[in-house]
N, C-alpha and C positions, 0 to 999 in steps of 0.2 A: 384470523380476523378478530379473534377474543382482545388482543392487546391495542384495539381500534376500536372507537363510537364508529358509529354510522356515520357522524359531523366530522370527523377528522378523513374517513374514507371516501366521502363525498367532495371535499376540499382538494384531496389531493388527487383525486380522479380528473376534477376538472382543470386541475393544473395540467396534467402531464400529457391529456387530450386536448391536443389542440390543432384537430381537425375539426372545422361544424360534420352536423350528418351527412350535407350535400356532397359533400369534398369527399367526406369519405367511401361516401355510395358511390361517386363518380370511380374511384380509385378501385376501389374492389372491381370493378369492371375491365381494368386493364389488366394486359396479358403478365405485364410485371408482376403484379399484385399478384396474380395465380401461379407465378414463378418460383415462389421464396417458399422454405418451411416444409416442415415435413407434412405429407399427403397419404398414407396408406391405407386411407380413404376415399379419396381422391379430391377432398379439398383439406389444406392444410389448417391446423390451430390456428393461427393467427388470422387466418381469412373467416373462418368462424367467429372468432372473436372480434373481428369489426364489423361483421353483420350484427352480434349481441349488443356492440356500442353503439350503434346508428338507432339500435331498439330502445335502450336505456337513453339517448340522448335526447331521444323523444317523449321520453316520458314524463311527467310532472316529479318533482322532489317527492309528493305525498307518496306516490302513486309505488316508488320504487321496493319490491319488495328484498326479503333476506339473500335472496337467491342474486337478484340485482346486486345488491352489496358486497356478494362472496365476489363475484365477478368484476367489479368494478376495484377490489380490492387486487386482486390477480392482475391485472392489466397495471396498476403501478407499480406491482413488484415487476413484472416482466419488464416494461418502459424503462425501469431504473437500473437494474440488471443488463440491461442491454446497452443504455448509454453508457456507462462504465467499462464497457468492451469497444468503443467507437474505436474506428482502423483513424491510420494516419492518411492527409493528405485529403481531396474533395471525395467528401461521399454522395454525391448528389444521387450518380446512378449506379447506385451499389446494393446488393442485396441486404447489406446491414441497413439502408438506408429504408428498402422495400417494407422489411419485416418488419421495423418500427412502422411504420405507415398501416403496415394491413393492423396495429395493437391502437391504432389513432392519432401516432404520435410521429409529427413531421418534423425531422431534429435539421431542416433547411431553414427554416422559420425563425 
């Protein structure tokens, strides 16, 4: 995160989520969404992580602290890493499609 302002991490967070909160809340509630990712917890990274998103997407710009920012940062690495790996042919219902969704990022759109 050193090699990133908070204005460059903040910009391309809101690029690469582009679910609102609602969508996303909605989403995390299906059984999909708790399908994908690893879970030896019993809820997986990624379903965590858009619980974090729907937190931070609600918060004011002022309001977001370092900890906001470590994690907002992580979610465009992941989002961008992951599109880079897209399979061939419709992913609509696919779990590459899922995983990206549960990080906020709907690559149907």
């Amino acid at each position: 995160m050193a090699d990133k302002s908070p204005e460059e991490i903040y910009d391309a967070f809101r690029e690469v989520v582009n679910m609102a909160p609602k969508e996303l809340t909605e989403w995390l509630e299906t059984e999909e969404s708790k399908s994908v990712g690893d879970d030896s917890s019993g809820e997986s990274t990624g379903h965590k992580s858009g619980k974090k998103i729907v937190e931070i997407k609600h918060k004011k710009k002022a309001d977001l602290t370092e900890a906001d920012y470590a994690h907002m940062n992580k979610v465009v690495g992941y989002v961008h890493r992951h599109l880079a790996q897209r399979p061939k042919g419709d992913v609509t219902e696919t779990n590459w499609t899922y995983s990206l969704k549960n990080w906020g990022h709907d690559p149907t759109k």
